[in-house]
C-alpha positions in Angstrom: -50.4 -133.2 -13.0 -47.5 -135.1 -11.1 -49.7 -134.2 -7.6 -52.4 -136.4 -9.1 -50.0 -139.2 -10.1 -48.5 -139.3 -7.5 -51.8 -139.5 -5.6 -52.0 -142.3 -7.7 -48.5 -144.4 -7.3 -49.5 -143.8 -3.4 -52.8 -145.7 -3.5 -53.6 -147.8 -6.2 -52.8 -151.4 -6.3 -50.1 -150.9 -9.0 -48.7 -154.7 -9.7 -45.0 -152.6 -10.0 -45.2 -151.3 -6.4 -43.7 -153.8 -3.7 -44.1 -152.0 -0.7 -44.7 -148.6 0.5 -43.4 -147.1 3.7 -43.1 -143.8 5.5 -40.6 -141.8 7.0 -41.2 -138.2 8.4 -42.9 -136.7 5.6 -41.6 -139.2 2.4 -43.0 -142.4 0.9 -41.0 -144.2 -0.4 -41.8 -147.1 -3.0 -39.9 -150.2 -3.3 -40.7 -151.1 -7.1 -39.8 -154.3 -9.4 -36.7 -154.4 -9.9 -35.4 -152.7 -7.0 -35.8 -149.1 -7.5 -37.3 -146.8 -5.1 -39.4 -144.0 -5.8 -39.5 -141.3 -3.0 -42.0 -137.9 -3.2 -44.1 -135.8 -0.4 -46.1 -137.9 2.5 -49.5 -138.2 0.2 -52.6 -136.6 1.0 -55.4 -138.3 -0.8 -57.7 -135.9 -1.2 -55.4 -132.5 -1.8 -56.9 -130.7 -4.7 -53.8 -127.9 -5.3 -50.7 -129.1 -6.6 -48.1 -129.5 -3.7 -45.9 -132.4 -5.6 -42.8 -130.3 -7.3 -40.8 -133.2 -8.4 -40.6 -137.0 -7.4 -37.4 -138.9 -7.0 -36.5 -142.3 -9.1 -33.3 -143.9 -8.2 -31.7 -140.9 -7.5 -32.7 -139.1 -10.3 -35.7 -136.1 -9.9 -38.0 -135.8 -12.0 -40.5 -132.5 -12.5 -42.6 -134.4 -15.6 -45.2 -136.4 -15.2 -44.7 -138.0 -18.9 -41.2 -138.1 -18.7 -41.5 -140.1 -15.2 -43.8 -142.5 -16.7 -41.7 -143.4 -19.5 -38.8 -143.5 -17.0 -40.5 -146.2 -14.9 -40.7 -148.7 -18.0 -43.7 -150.1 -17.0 -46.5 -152.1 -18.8 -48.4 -149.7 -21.2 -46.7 -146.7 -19.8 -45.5 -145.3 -22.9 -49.3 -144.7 -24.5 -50.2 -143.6 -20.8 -47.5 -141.1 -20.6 -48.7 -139.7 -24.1 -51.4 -139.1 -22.5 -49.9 -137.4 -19.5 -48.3 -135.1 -22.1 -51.8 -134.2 -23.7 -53.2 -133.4 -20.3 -50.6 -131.6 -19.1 -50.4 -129.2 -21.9 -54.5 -129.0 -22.6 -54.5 -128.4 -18.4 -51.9 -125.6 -19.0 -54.8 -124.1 -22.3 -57.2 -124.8 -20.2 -55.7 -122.3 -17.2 -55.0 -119.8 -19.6 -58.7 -119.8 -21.2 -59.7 -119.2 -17.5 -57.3 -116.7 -16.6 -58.5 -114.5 -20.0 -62.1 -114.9 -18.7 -61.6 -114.2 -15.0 -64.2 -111.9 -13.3 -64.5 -111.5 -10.1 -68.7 -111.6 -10.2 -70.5 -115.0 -8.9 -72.0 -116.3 -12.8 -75.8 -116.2 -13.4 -76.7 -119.0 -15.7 -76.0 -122.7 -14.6 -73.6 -122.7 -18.2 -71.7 -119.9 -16.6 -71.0 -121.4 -13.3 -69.5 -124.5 -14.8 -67.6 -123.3 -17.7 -65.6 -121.4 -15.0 -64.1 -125.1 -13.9 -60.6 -125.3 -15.5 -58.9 -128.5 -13.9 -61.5 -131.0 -14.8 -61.5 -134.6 -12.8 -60.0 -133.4 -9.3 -57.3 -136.6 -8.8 -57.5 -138.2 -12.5 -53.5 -137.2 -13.8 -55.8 -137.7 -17.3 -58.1 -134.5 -16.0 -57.6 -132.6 -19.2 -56.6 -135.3 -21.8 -58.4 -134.6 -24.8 -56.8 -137.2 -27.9 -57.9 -136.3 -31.2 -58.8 -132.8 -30.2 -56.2 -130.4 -31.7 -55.9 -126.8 -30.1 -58.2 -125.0 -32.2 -60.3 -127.6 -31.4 -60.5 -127.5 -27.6 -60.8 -123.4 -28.2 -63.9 -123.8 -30.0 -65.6 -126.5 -28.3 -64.2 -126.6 -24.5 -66.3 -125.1 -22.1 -63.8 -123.6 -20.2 -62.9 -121.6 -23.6 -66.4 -120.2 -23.6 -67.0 -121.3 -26.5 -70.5 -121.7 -28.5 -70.9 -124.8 -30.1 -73.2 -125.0 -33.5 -75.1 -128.5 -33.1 -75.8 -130.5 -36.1 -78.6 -132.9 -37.0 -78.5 -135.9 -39.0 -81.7 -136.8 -40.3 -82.4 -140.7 -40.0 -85.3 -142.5 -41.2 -87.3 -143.4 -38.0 -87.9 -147.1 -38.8 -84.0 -147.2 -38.5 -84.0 -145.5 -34.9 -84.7 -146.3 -31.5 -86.5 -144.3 -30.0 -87.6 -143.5 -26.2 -89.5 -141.2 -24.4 -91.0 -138.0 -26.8 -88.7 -136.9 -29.0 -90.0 -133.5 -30.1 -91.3 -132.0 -33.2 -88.8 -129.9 -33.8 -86.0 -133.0 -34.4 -88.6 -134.6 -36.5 -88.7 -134.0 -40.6 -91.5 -136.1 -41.4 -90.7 -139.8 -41.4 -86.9 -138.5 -40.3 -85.5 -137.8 -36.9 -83.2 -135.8 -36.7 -80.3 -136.5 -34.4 -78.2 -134.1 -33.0 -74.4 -134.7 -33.7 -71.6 -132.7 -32.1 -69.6 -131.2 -34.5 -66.3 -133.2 -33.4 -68.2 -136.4 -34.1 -69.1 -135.1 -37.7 -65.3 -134.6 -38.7 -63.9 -137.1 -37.1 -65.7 -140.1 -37.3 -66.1 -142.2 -40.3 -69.5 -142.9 -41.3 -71.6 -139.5 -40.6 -71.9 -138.3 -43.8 -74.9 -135.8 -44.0 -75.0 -133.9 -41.3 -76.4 -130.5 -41.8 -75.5 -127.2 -39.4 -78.7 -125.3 -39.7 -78.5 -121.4 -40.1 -79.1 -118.9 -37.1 -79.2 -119.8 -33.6 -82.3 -122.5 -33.0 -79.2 -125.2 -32.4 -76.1 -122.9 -30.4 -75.3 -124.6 -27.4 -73.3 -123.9 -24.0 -70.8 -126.9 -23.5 -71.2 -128.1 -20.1 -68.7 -129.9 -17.9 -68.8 -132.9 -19.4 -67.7 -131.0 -23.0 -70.1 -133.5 -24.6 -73.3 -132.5 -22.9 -74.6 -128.6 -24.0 -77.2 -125.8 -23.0 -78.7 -124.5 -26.1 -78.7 -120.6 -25.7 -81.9 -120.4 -26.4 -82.7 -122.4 -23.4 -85.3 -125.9 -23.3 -83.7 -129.6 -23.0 -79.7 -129.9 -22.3 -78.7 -132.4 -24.9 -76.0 -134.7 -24.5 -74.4 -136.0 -27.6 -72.0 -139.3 -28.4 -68.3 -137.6 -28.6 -66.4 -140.8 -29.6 -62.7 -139.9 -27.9 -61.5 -140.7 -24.9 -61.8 -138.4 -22.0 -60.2 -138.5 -19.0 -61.1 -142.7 -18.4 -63.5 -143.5 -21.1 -65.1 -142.9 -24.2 -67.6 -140.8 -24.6 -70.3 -142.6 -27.3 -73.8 -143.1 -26.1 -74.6 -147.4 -26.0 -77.5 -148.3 -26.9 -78.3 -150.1 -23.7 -78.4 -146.6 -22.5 -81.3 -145.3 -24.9 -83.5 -147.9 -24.6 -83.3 -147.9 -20.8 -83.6 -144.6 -20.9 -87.4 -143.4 -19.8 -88.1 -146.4 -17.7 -85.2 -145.2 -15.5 -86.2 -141.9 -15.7 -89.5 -142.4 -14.7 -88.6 -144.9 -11.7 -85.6 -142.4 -10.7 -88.2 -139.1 -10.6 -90.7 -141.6 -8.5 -88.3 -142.1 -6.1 -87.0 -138.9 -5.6 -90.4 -138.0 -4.7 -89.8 -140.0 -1.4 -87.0 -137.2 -0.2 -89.7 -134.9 0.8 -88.4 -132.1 -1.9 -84.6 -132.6 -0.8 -84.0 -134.2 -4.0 -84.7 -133.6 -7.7 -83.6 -135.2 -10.7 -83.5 -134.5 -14.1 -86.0 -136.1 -16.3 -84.8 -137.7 -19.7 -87.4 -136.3 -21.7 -86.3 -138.5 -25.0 -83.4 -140.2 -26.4 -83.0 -141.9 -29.6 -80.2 -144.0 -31.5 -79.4 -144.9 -35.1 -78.4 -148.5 -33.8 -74.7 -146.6 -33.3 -73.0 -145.4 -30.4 -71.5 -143.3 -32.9 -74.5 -141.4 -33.3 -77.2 -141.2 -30.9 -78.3 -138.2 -28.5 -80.3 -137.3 -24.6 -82.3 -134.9 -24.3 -82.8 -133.9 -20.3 -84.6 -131.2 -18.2 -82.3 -128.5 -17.1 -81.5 -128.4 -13.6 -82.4 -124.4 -13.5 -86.3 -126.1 -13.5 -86.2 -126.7 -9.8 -84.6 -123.7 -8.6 -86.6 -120.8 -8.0 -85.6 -117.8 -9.8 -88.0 -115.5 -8.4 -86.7 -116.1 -4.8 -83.0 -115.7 -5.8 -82.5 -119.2 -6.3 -79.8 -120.8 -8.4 -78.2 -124.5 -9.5 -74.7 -125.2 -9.3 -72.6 -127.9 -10.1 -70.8 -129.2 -7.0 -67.7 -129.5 -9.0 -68.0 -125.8 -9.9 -68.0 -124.9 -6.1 -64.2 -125.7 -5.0 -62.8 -122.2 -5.2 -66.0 -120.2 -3.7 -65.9 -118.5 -0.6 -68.7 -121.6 0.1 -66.2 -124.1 0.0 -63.8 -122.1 2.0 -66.1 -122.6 5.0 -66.1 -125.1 7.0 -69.4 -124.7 8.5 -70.7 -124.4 4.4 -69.1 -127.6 4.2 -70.9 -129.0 6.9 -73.9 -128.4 6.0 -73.7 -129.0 2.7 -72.3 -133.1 3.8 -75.6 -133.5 6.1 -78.0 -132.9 3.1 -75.4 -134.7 0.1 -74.9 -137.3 2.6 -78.6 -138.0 4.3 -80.1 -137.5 1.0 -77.9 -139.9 -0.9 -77.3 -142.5 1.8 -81.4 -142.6 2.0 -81.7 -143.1 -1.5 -79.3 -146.1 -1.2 -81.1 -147.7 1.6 -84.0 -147.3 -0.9 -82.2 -149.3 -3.1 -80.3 -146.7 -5.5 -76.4 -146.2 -5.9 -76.1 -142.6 -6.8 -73.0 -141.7 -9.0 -72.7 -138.7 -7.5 -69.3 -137.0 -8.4 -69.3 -132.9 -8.8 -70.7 -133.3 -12.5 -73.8 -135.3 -11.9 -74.4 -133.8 -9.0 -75.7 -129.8 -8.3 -77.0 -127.7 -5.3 -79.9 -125.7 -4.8 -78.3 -122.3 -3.3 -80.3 -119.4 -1.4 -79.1 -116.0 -2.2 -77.1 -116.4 0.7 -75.8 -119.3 -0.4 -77.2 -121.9 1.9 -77.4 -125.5 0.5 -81.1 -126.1 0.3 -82.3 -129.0 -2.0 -80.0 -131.4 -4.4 -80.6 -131.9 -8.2 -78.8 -135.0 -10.0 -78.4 -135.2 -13.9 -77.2 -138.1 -15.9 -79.0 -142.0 -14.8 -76.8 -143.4 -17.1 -74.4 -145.0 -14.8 -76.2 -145.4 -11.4 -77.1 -149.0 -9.4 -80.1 -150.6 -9.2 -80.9 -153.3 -6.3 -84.1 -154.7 -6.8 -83.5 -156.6 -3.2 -83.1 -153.3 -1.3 -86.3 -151.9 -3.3 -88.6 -155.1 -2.4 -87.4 -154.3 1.5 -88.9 -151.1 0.8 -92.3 -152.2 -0.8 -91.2 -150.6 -4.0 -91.2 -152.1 -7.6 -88.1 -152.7 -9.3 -88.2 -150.9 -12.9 -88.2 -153.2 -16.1 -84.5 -153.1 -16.2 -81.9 -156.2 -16.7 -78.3 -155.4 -17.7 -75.1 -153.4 -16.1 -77.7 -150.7 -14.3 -79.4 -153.7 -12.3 -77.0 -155.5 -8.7 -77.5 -156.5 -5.5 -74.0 -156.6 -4.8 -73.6 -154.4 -1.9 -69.9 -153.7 -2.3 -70.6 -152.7 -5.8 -73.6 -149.9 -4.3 -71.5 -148.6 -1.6 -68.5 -148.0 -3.9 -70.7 -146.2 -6.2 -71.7 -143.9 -4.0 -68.9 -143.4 -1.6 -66.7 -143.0 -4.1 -68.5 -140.3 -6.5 -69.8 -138.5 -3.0 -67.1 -138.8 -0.5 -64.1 -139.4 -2.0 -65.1 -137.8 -4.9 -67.3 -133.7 -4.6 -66.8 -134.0 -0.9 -62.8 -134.5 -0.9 -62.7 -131.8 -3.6 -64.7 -129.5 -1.5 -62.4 -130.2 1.5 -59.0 -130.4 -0.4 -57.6 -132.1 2.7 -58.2 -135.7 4.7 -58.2 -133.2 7.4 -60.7 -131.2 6.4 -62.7 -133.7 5.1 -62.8 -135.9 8.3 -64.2 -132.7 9.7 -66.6 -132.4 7.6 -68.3 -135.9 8.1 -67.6 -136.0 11.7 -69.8 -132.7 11.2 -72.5 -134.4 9.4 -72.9 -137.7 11.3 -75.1 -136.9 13.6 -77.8 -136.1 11.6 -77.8 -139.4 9.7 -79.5 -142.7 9.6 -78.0 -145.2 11.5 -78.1 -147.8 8.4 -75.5 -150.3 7.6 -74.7 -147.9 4.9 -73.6 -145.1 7.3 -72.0 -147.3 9.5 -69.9 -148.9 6.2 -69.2 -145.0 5.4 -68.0 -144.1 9.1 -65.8 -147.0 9.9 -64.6 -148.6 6.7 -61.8 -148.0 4.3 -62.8 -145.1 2.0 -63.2 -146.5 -1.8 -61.7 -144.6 -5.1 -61.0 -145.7 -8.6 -58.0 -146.4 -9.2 -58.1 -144.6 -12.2 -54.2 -144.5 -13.0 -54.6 -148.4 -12.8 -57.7 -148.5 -15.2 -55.7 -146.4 -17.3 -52.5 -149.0 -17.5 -54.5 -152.0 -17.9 -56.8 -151.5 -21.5 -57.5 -154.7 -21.3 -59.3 -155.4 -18.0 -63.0 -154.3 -18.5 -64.9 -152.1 -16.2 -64.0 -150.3 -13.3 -60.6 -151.1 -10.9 -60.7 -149.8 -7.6 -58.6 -149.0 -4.2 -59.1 -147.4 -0.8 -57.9 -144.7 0.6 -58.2 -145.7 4.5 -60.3 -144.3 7.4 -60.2 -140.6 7.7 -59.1 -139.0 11.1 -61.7 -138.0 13.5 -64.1 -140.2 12.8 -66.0 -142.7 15.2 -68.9 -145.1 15.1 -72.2 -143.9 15.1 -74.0 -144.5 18.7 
């Protein structure tokens, strides 16, 4: 937890931090005030915890809370409640995975990615859960392996919104019935009536994303509102989000179709909304669809892959930038802005483990340029709203900093290694202005700390974390 704040004092535009310098292998920060804050030369994309304790005005500090509060900065004693929830679900959260280690690669997709203990890779929020006590996160947090039993809330359908084909089995006549995790029935005010029904027909596999389950016995994932904050935001479902949903489905699968099989993504098969964030639910394909089984195929969440004998390899990596990275950056050129962190975004894997095809999952936060699209002869979906910008700083940071800084620096764990990596991969990819952005620009990140202190400023803050070494031009 202090590695990843103080990944986060090093980078972010933090209005308390005068001026940063290096000596050797310290940083020091010159804050407001006059203090100075000294810790470990910062490596942006480190994944392990390397930061023992960080050093304010002479004083060291081991805690990431009680250096927060020690800082007396703006908002920083709710943030460093936080930082105590985090650090102590992250500590649950280690000992869940520890009780359920085995030593044999998982089967199911659920499997793979309720092996991932840490959560966000750089966010110090990575495990911070409010409102969720500890029984809580045992019975619903996928690294617990826990079984969640779904419940439905019937709604009369004139009251709904409704897109794509809800099916008949969430239907009770004129009703739909939507599902409701079972958090968001005892917590929030307002969902009376929701029923658990008997047997199996609604257990479900949390996911990575907690909110989002597998039902065991198997069809549609379905993700579900979860109104608390995790990690950066919270987790309801807009309605902006429902009634975009099939038309950006249906555009998204059309152009994936274009990546000549490199690329599948998940259809949103329905969706549907009392008028409520609060309750509302997405049903999508599962990504197993388009791996085949029969050939030894499976689907794996790039976020689940950081402590496999894949990501170990440097030539694994390698390979594994040139298809994330020509896939995604020609799907940009096309004219969409892939969020494609490790939780969105899964591999295709032979039995040998060879990255072979991509999958994405979730549309609800990518970038639509209807400019890019008309260079390309292609229709712009029916959409206005948040989803639609041709603001090409705006695309580029969506991508690059989901892909690069985001699964690829996991995957790497070093700027090192991940300077490697693309210098690996370049080569093989379009010479756009995208690429060239990508190869010789600052790298982009949320400054998610920042975000985090400021609840007033709306929408995302970001930083860079500068060019990575061994990288050139492409010719």
């Amino acid at each position: 937890m202090l590695t990843r704040l103080w990944r986060a004092f090093a980078f972010e535009p933090l209005p308390w931090v005068v001026r940063r310098s290096v000596a050797g292998d310290t940083m020091t920060l010159l804050l407001a005030g006059g203090a100075r804050l000294r810790g470990p030369l910062p490596d942006p994309y480190a994944r392990t915890s390397y930061v023992r304790e960080l050093e304010l005005g002479g004083r060291a500090y081991a805690g990431p809370a009680a250096l927060t509060r020690a800082l007396g900065i703006a908002n920083g004693t709710e943030f460093a409640a936080e930082l105590d929830g985090s650090t102590a679900s992250l500590a649950l959260s280690r000992a869940g995975g520890a009780a359920f280690a085995d030593p044999a690669p998982p089967v199911a997709d659920w499997e793979w990615e309720q092996r991932v203990t840490d959560g966000h890779p750089y966010h110090p929020n990575c495990r911070s859960r409010p409102g969720f006590s500890v029984a809580e996160q045992l019975a619903y947090a996928p690294e617990h392996r826990s079984v969640v039993a779904l419940g439905l809330r019937a709604v009369r359908a004139d009251a709904c919104l409704v897109t794509g084909e809800w099916p008949a089995a969430l239907r009770d006549g004129g009703r739909i019935l939507i599902p409701v995790h079972p958090w968001q029935a005892e917590h929030v005010p307002g969902l009376p009536g929701v029923t658990v029904p008997s047997g199996d027909a609604h257990a479900a596999h949390p996911l990575m994303a907690l909110r989002t389950l597998a039902p065991v016995a198997g069809g549609p994932h379905v993700k579900t509102a979860l109104s608390t904050r995790l990690t950066s935001s919270v987790r309801d479902i807009s309605g902006y989000s429902i009634e975009t949903a099939a038309a950006v489905s249906a555009f998204a699968d059309a152009l994936a179709a274009r990546l000549d099989g490199r690329l599948h993504v998940t259809r949103t098969l329905g969706a549907a909304t009392a008028h409520s964030p609060d309750l509302a639910a997405v049903l999508r394909e599962p990504p197993q669809r388009y791996a085949d089984a029969a050939a030894g195929e499976r689907v794996v969440a790039v976020g689940a892959l950081g402590d496999t004998q894949w990501a170990r390899s440097a030539a694994w990596r390698a390979a594994f930038a040139r298809l994330a990275l020509s896939v995604c950056l020609r799907v940009l050129d096309l004219g969409v802005a892939l969020e494609a962190h490790g939780q969105n975004l899964l591999v295709v894997l032979s039995p040998a483990g060879e990255p072979l095809r991509l999958v994405y999952r979730d549309l609800a936060d990518i970038r639509i340029s209807p400019a890019r699209l008309a260079r390309h002869g292609i229709a712009a979906p029916p959409l206005v709203g948040r989803l639609v910008t041709d603001d090409e700083d705006l695309l580029r940071r969506k991508l690059f900093g989901s892909l690069v800084t985001g699964a690829l620096g996991a995957l790497a764990g070093s700027a090192e290694a991940l300077g490697e990596d693309l210098a690996a991969a370049a080569p093989a990819l379009e010479r756009t202005p995208d690429t060239l952005a990508l190869l010789t620009e600052p790298l982009p990140a949320k400054a998610l700390t920042l975000m985090r202190l400021s609840p007033d400023v709306p929408g995302d803050q970001w930083t860079t974390l500068g060019r990575l070494p061994g990288l050139a031009p492409p010719s």
